[in-house]
C-alpha positions as CSV (number, residue, x, y, z in Angstrom):
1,X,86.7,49.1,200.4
2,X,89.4,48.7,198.5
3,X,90.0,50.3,194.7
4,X,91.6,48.5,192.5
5,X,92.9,50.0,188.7
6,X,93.6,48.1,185.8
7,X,95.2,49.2,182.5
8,X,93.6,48.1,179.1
9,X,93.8,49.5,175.5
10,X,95.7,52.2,177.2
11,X,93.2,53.7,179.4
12,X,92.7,53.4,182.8
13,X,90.1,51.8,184.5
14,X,89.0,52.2,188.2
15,X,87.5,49.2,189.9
16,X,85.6,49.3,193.3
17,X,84.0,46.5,194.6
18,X,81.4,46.3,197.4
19,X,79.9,43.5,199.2
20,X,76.3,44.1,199.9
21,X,72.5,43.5,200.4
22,X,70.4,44.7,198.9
23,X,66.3,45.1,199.2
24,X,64.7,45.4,195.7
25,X,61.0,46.1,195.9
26,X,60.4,46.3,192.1
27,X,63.1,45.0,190.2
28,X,62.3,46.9,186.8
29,X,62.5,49.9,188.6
30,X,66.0,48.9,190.4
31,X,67.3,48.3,186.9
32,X,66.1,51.8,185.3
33,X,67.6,53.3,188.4
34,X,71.1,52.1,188.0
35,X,71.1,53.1,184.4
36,X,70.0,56.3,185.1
37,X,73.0,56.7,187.8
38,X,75.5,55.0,184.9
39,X,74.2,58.0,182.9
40,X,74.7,60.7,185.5
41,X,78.3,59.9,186.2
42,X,80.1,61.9,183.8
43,X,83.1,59.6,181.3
44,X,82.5,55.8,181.0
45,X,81.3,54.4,184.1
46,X,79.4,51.3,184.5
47,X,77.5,49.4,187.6
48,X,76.7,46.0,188.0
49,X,74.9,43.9,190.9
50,X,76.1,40.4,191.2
51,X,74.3,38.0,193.5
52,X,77.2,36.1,195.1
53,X,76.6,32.5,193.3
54,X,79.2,30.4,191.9
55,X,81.9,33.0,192.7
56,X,84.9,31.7,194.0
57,X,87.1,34.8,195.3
58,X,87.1,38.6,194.3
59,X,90.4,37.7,192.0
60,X,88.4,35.7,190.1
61,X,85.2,38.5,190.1
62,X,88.1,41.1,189.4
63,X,89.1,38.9,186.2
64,X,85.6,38.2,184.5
65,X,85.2,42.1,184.7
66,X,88.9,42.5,183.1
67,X,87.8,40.0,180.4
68,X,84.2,41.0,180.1
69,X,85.5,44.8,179.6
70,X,87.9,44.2,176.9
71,X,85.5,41.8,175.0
72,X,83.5,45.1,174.7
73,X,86.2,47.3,173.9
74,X,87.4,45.1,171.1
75,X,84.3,44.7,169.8
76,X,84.0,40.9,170.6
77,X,81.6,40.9,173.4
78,X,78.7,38.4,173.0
79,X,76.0,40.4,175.0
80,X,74.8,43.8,174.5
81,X,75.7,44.6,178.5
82,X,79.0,44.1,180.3
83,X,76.5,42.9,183.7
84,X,75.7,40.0,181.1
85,X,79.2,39.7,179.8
86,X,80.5,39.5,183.0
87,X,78.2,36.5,184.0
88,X,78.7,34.8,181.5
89,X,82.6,35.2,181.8
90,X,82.1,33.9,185.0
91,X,80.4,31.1,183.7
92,X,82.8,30.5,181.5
93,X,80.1,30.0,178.4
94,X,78.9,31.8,175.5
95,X,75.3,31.0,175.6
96,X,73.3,33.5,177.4
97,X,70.3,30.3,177.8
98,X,72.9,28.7,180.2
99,X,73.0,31.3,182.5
100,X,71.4,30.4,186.0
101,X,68.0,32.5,187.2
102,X,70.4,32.3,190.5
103,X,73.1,35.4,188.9
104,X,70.0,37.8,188.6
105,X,68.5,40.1,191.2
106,X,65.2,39.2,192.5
107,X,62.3,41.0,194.0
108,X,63.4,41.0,198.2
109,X,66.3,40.8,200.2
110,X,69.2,40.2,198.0
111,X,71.9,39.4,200.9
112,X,75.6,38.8,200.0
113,X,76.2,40.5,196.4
114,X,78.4,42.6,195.0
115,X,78.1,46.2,193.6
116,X,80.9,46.7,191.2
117,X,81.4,50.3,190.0
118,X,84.1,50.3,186.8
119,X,84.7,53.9,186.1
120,X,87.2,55.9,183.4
121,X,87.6,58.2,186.6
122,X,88.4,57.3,190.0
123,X,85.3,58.0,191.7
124,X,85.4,59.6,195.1
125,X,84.3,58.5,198.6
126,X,81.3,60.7,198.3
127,X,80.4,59.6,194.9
128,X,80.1,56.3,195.9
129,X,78.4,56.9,198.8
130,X,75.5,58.5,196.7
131,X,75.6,55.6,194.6
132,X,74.9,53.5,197.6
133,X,72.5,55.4,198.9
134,X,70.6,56.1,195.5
135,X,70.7,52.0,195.6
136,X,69.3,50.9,198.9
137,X,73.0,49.2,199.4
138,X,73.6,48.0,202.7
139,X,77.8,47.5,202.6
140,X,78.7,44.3,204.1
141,X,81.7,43.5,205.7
142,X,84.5,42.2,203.1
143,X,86.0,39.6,205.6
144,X,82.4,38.1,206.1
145,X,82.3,36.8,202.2
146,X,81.4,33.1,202.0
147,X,82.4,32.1,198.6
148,X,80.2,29.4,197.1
149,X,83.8,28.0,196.6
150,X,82.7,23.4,196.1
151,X,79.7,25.1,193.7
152,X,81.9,27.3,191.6
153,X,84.8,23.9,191.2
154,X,82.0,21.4,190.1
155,X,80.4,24.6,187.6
156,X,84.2,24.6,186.2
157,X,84.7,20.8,186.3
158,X,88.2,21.4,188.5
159,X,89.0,19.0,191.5
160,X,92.5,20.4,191.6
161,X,94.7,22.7,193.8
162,X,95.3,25.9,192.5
163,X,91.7,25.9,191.5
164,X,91.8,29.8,191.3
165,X,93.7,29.9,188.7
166,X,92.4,27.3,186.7
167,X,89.0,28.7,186.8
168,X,90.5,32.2,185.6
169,X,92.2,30.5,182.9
170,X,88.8,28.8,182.1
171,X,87.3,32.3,182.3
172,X,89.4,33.4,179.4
């Protein structure tokens, strides 16, 4: 698991992501759970579960939460969430009504998703492993990702090469 930091408004940001199932047996309760956590981490520090649908590499999941995160810190941001923002930076749209059922958690098995934790403070191995465990995570393994790669081109309208980098560029 990799940590990645990015720099924006002059502050630091620590990114983590983590490739994961998940079983969620009451999704209400899943979603007071990881705002409760949020709120327990000391400094700005937010979570977000991302089914893997219409993603089409972790540089491109890396980038919506870039965008997404300074949309909020420059007071632009569309939603009232950065999990929203970030979905719908990744579906490169402003209208929240366009955003498929398929990017939210569901009630079962949620298998290949991604736990992003986007902390003011680098967060240790031990804080993260609480997290994870406080979440039911099950950490899959990072080379076993199968992008939805065709699905996330035809979302974006892109038949090119370099695709990646059109579809960030769409993104912002």
């Amino acid at each position: 698991m990799k940590a990645y930091i990015f720099k924006t408004n002059k502050k630091n940001y620590f990114l983590k992501i983590i490739y994961c199932s998940i079983d969620i047996k009451d999704i209400e309760n899943y979603l007071k759970r990881i705002e409760s956590i949020e709120k327990s981490l000391e400094l700005e520090t937010n979570l977000i579960v991302i089914p893997n649908y219409k993603i089409y590499s972790l540089e491109q999941l890396k980038w919506a939460i870039f965008i997404a995160k300074n949309r909020f810190l420059d007071k632009i941001s569309i939603s009232k969430n950065l999990w929203n923002e970030t979905i719908l930076t990744l579906c490169a749209t402003d209208q929240i009504n366009k955003i498929s059922e398929k990017w939210y958690l569901q009630n079962g098995i949620n298998k290949d998703s991604f736990l992003i934790i986007l902390s003011r403070n680098e967060i240790s191995l031990k804080e993260i492993n609480d997290i994870k465990n406080k979440l039911e995570v099950i950490e899959n393994k990072t080379n076993e990702i199968k992008f939805n790669t065709k699905e996330t081109l035809k979302l974006h309208g892109i038949t090119e090469p370099n695709a990646e980098d059109k579809i960030i560029e769409k993104m912002s």
